[in-house]
N, CA and C of each residue as an Amber inpcrd file, in Angstrom:
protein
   258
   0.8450000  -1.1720000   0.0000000   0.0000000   0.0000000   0.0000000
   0.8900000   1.2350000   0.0000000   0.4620000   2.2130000  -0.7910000
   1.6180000   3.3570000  -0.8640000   1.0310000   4.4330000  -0.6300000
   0.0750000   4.5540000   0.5410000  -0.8870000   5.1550000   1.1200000
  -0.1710000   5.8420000   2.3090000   0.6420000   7.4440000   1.7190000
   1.1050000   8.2450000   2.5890000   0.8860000   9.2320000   3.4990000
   0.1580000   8.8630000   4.0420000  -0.9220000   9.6760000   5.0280000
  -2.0990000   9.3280000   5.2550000  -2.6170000   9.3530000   6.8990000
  -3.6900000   8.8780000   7.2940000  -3.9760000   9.5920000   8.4800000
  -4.8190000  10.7420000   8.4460000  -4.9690000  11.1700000   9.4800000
  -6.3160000  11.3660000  10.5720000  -6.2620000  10.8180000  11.4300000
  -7.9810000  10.5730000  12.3660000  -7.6910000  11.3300000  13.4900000
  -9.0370000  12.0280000  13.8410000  -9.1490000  13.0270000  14.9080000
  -9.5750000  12.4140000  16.4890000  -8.3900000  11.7410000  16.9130000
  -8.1010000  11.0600000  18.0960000  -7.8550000  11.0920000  19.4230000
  -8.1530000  12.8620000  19.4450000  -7.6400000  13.3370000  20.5920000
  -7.8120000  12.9820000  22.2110000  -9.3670000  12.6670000  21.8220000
  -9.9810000  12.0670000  22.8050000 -10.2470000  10.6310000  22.8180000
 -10.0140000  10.1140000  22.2040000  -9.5130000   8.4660000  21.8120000
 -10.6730000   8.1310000  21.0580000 -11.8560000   8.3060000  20.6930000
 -12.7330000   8.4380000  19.8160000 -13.1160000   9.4560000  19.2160000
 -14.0820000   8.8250000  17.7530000 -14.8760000   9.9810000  16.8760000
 -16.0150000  10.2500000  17.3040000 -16.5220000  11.4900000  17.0340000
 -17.9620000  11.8570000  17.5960000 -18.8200000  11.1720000  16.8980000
 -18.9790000  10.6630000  15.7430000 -19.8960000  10.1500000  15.3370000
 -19.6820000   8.8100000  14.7550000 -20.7790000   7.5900000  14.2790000
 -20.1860000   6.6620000  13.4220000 -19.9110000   6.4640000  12.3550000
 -19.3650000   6.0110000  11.7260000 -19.5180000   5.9830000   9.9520000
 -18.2980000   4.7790000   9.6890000 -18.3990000   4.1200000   8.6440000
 -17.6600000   3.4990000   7.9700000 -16.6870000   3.6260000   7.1810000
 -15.1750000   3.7180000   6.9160000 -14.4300000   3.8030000   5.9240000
 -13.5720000   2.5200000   5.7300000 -13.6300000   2.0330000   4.3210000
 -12.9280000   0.8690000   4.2890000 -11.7750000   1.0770000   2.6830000
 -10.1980000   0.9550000   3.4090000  -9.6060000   1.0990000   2.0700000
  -9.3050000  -0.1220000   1.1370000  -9.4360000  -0.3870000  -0.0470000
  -8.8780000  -1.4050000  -0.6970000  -7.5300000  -1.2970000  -1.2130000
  -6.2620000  -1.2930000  -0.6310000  -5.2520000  -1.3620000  -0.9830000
  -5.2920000   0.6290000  -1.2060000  -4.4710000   1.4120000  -2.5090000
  -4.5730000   2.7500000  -1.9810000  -4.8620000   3.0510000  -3.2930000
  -6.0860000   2.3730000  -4.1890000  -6.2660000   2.4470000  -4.9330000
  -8.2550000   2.2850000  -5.0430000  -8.9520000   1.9550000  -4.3110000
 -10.3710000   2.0420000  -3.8190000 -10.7400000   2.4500000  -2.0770000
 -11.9600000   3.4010000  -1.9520000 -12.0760000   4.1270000  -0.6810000
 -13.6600000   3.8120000  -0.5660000 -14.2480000   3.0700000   0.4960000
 -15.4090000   3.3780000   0.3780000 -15.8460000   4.1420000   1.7400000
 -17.0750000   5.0570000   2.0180000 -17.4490000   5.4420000   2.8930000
 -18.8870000   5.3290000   3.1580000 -19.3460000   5.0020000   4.5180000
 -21.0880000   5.1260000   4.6010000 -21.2090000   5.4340000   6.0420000
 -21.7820000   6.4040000   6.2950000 -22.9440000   7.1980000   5.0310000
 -21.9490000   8.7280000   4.6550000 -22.4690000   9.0440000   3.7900000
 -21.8580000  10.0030000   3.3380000 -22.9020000  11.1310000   3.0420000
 -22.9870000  11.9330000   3.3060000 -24.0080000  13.3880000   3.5390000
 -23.8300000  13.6040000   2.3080000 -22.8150000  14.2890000   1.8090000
 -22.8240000  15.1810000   0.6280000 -20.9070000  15.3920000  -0.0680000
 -20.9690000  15.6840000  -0.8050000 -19.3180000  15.5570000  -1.5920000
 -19.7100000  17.1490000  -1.8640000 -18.1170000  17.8800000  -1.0120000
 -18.1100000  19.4080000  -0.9010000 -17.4790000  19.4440000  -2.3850000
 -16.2810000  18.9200000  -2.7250000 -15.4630000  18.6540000  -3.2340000
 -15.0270000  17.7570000  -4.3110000 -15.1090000  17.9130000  -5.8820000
 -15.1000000  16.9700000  -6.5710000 -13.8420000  17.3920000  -7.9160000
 -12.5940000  16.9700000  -7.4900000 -11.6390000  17.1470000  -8.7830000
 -10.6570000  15.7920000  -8.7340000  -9.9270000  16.3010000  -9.9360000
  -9.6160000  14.9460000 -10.3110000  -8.2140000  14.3210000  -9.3540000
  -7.6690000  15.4200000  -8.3030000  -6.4590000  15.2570000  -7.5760000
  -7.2100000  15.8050000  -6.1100000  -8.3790000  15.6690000  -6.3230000
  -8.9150000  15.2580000  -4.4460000 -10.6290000  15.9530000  -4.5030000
 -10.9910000  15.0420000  -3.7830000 -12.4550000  14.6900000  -3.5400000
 -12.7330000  15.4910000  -1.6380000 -13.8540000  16.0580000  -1.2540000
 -13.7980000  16.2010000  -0.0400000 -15.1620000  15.8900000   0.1750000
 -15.8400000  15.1400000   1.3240000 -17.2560000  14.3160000   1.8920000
 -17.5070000  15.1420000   2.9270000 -18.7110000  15.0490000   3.2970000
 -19.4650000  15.4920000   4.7000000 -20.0820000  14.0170000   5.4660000
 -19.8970000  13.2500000   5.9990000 -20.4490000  12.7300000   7.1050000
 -20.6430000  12.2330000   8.6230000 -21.7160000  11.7810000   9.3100000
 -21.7170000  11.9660000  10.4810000 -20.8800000  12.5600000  11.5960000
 -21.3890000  13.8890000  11.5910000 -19.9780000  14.6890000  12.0990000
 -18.4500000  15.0870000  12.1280000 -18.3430000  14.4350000  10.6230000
 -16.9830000  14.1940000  10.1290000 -16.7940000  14.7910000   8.7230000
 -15.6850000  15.3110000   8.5810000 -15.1500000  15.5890000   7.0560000
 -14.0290000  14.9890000   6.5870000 -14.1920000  14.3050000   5.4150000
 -13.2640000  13.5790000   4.6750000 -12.8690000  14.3040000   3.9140000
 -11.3220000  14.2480000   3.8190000 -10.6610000  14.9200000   2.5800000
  -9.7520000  13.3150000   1.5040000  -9.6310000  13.3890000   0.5590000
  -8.9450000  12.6350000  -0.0580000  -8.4240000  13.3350000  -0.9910000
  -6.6940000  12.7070000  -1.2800000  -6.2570000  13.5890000  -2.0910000
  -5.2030000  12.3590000  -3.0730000  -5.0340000  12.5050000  -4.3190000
  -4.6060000  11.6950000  -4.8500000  -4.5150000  11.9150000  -6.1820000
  -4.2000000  11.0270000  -7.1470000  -3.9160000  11.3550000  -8.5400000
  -5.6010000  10.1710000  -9.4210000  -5.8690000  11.3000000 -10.3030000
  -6.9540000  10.1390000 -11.5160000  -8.3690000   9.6310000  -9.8200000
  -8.7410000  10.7030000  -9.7860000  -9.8540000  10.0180000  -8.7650000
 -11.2900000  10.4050000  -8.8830000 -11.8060000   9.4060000  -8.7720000
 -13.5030000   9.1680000  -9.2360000 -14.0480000   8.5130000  -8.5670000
 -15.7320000   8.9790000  -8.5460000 -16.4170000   8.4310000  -8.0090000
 -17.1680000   7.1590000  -8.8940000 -17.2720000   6.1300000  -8.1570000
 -17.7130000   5.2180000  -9.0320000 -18.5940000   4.8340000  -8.6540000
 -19.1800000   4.7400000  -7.3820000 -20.8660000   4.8650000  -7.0160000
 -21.0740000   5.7260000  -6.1090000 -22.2970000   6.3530000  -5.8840000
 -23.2520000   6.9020000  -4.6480000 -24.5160000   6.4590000  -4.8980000
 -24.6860000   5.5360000  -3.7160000 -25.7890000   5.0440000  -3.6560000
 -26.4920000   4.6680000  -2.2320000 -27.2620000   5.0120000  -1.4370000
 -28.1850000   4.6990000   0.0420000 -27.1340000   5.3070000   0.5320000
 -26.6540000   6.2990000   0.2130000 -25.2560000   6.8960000   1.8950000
 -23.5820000   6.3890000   1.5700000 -23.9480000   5.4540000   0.5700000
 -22.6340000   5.0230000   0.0840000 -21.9790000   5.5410000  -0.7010000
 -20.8370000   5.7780000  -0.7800000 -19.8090000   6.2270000  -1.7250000
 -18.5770000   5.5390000  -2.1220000 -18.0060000   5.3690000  -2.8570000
 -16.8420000   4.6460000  -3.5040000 -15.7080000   5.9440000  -4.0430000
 -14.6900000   5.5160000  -4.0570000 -14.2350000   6.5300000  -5.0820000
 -12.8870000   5.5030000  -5.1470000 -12.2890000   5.6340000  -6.3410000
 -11.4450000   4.7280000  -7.6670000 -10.0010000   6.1990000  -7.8380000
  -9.3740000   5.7390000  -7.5990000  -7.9100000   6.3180000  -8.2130000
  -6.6760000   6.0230000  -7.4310000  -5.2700000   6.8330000  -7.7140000
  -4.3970000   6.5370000  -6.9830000  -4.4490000   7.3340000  -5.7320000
  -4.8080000   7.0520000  -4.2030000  -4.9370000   7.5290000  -3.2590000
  -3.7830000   7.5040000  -2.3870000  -3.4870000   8.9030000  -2.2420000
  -2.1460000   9.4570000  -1.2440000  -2.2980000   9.6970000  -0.1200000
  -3.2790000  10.7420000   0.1430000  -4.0040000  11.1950000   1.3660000
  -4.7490000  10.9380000   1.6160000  -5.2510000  10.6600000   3.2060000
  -6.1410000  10.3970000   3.4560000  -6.7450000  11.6930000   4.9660000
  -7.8500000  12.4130000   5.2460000  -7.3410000  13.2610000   6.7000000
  -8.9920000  12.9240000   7.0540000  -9.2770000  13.0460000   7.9810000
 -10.7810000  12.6680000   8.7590000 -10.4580000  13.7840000   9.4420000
 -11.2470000  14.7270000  10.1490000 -11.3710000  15.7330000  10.6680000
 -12.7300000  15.7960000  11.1950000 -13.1810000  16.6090000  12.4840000
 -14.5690000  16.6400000  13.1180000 -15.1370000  18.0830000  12.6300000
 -16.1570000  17.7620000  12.4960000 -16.8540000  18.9060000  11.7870000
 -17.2680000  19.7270000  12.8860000 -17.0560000  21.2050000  12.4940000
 -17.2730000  22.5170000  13.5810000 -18.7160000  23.0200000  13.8740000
């Protein structure tokens, strides 16, 4: 995996909310549920869910489904940052 960065908002040893992220190697990302995509280019994508914001940043990246809260997204993935929403 050549997945250089991963960053989760841990301060307090948990996230405020739940949600799912699962990587496939650093080349597929899925997330659920996913609110809404702030952010849509081809070298980084940014999500809204359950009290959380996803940033992804990477080369050739697409979404390849949204569907019931689900999201996918397809490319070469570098970054990864989870952050709590204000």
């Amino acid at each position: 995996m050549n997945l250089r960065f991963l960053k989760l908002p841990m301060d307090d040893g948990s996230l405020s909310a739940p949600f799912s992220l699962s990587l496939a190697g650093d080349h597929e990302m899925t997330l659920s549920p996913c609110r809404r995509v702030t952010l849509y280019e081809e070298d980084a994508i940014s999500l809204e869910t359950a009290g959380c914001r996803v940033a992804v940043r990477g080369k050739g990246l697409t979404l390849t489904s949204y569907r019931e809260g689900e999201i996918c997204i397809r490319g070469v993935i570098l970054t990864l940052s989870v952050e709590r929403s204000q």
